[in-house]
C-alpha positions in Angstrom: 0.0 0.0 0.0 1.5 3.3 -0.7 2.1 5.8 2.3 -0.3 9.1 2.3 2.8 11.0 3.0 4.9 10.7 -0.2 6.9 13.0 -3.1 5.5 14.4 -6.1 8.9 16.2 -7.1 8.1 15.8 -10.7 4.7 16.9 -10.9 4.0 20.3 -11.9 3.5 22.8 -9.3 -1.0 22.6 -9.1 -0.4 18.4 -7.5 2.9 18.7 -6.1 2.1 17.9 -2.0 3.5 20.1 0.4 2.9 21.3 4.4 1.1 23.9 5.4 0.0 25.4 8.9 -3.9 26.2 9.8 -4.7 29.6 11.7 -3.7 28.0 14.9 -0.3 26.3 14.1 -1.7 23.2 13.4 0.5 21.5 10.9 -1.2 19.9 7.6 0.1 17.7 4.4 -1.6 18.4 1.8 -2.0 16.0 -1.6 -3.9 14.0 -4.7 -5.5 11.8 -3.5 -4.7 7.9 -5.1 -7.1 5.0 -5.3 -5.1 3.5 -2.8 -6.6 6.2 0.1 -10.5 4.4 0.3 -9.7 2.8 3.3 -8.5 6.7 4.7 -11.7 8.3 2.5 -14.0 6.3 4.5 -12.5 6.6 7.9 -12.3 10.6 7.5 -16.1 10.4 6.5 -17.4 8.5 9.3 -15.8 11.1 11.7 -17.8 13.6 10.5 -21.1 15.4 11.8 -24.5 14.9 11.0 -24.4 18.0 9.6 -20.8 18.3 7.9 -22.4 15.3 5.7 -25.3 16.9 4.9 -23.8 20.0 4.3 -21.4 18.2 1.7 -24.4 15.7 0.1 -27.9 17.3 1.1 -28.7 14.2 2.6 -28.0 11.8 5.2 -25.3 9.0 4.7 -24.0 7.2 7.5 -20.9 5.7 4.6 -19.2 6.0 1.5 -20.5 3.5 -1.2 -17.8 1.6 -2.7 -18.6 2.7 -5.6 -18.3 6.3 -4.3 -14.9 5.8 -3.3 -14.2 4.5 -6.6 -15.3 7.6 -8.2 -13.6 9.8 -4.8 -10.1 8.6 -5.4 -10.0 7.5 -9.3 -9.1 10.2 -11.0 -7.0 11.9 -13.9 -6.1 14.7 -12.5 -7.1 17.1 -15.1 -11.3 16.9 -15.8 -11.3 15.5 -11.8 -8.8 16.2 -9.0 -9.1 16.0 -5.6 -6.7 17.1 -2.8 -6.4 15.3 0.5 -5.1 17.1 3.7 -4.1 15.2 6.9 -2.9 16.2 10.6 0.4 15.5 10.6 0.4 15.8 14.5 -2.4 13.0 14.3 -0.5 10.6 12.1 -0.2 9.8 7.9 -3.8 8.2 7.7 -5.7 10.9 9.7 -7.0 12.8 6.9 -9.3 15.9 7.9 -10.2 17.4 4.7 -11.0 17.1 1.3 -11.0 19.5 -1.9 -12.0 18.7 -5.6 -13.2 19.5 -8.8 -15.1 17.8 -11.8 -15.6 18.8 -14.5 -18.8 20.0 -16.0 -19.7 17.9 -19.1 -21.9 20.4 -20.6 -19.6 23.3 -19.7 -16.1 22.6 -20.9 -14.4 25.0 -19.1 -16.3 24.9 -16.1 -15.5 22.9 -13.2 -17.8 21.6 -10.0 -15.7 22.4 -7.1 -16.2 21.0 -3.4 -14.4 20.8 -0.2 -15.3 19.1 2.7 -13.8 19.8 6.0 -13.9 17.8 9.5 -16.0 19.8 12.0 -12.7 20.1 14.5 -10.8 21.7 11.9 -13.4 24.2 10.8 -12.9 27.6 11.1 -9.4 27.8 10.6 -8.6 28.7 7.1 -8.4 24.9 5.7 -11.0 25.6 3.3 -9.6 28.9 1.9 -6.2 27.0 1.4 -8.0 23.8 -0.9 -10.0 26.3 -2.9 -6.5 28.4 -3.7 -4.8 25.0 -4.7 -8.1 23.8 -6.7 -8.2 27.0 -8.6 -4.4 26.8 -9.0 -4.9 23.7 -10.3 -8.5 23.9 -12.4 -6.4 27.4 -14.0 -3.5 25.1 -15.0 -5.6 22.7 -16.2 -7.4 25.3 -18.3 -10.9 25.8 -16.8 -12.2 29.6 -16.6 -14.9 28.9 -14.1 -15.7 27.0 -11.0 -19.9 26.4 -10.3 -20.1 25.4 -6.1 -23.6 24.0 -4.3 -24.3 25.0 -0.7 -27.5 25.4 1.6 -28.2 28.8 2.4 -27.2 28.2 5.9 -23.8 27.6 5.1 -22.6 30.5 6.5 -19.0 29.3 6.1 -19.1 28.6 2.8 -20.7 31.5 1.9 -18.0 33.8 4.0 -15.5 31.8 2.0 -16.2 32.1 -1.3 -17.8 36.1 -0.7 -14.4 37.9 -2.5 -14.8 35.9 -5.4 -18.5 37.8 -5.9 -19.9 34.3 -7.4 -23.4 34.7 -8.9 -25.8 33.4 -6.6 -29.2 31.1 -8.2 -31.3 28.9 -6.3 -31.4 25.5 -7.6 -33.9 22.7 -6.5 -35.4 23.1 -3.1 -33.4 24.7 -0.2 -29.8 24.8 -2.5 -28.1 27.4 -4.1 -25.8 27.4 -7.3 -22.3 29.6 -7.0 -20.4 30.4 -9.7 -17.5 32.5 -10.3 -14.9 33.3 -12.7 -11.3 32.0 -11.7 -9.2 34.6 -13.3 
């Protein structure tokens, strides 16, 4: 099984893994995520809130289905990329957050973006770092636009994502539709 702590030296700079530090010091790894990280997926998702799932999947789900962490962690890196960020105080498999993008099939050069932090690690600028790597990345990879879902009451996301002035719709029911113009 290949470590979640590894090298990317000869990647370009968008997937190349690195450390960072959150607000309050604590340090983070940040990188792609590999088929081989279901097992670390699934274990990250369980520890999540009620509400941090919701929030992520307007719905209740108690687990990933395997073939959700299928389509989670096989990628190529271009039309779907995901970073993965662990605790590197709590160990190489502790994974607290998750940022992606997909691409939109009717909108070429427009990308679905999501991030999905754990509730103990909210609040201190994790998100803000995954959506400057994703747009690094989606940039690179030559999208112009990223489109973002989100419940009104995601405050959070919506503080987050409020200097980027995204257009604001309501789609179905209680969810709005974000988008916004990377460059």
């Amino acid at each position: 099984m290949q470590p979640f702590i590894q090298s990317y030296s000869n990647l370009p700079p968008h997937v190349d893994s690195g450390s960072s530090y959150l607000k309050d010091g604590t340090p983070v790894f940040i990188r792609l995520l590999t088929p081989e990280d279901k097992n670390c997926l699934q274990d990250g998702y369980e520890r999540l809130s009620e509400r941090t799932r919701y929030a992520r999947f307007f719905r209740y789900q108690t687990t990933l289905s395997k073939q959700q962490l299928a389509y989670f962690t096989e990628m190529d890196n271009v039309d779907h990329l995901a970073f993965g960020v662990l605790d590197l105080i709590m160990g190489p498999q502790f994974g607290v957050a998750i940022g992606r993008y997909i691409k939109v099939s009717d909108e070429p050069k427009t990308a679905e973006v999501a991030i999905t932090v754990a509730d103990a690690y909210q609040g201190k600028g994790l998100g803000q770092i995954l959506l400057q790597k994703l747009t690094t990345a989606a940039l690179e990879n030559g999208f112009e636009k990223f489109v973002g879902y989100t419940m009104p009451g995601n405050k959070a996301a919506l503080h987050m994502l409020h200097p980027h002035h995204p257009k604001i719709t309501i789609q179905e029911g209680p969810v709005l539709r974000l988008v916004w113009d990377l460059v």
